[in-house]
C-alpha positions, 0 to 999 in steps of 0.5 A: 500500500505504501510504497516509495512514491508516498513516502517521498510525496510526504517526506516532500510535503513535511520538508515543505511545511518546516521550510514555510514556518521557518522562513515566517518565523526568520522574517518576523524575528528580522522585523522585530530586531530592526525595530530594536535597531531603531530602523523600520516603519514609525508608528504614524508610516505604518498607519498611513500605509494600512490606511492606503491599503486597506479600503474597508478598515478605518485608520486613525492617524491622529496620535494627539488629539488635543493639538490638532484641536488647537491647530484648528481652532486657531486656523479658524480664528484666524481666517475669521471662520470663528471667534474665542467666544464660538470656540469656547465650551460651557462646563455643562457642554464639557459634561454632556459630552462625557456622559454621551461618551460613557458606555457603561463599560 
């Protein structure tokens, strides 16, 4: 039942299956001791790539929220699009938000 041309079939498709994992496993530890060098993708380029890549997932590429905020408004006080007092947020406005933003979890 078994004869030469199985075993070699299988000695074949074993030797196949260490030589993927190996070579997985040797291209993950080079990526992961570039990184420890210093050399690599940033944070913010791999961000950017996967977004360009990938069509249907959404990418946040905003590492600080708080200064692009501040960018923003003061490129429209700047323009004139808004003035401080449009700007300016009630204490009551600040807890409303929070509440909407607390889940439960």
């Amino acid at each position: 039942m078994v004869d030469a041309n199985v075993l070699m079939g299988g000695g074949i498709a074993v030797a196949g299956l260490v030589a993927g994992i190996g070579l997985v496993s040797f291209a993950e530890n080079m990526g992961e001791r570039s990184k420890d060098r210093g050399g690599g993708l940033s944070a913010d380029m791999a961000t950017r790539i996967t977004g360009g890549l990938m069509e249907d997932v959404e990418v946040d590429s905003v590492s600080d929220l708080s200064s692009l905020t501040d960018k923003l408004e003061a490129a429209l006080m700047e323009t004139g699009g808004a003035n401080e007092k449009q700007l300016a947020m009630s204490e009551e406005d600040k807890k409303r938000i929070a509440d909407e933003a607390d889940d439960g979890w």
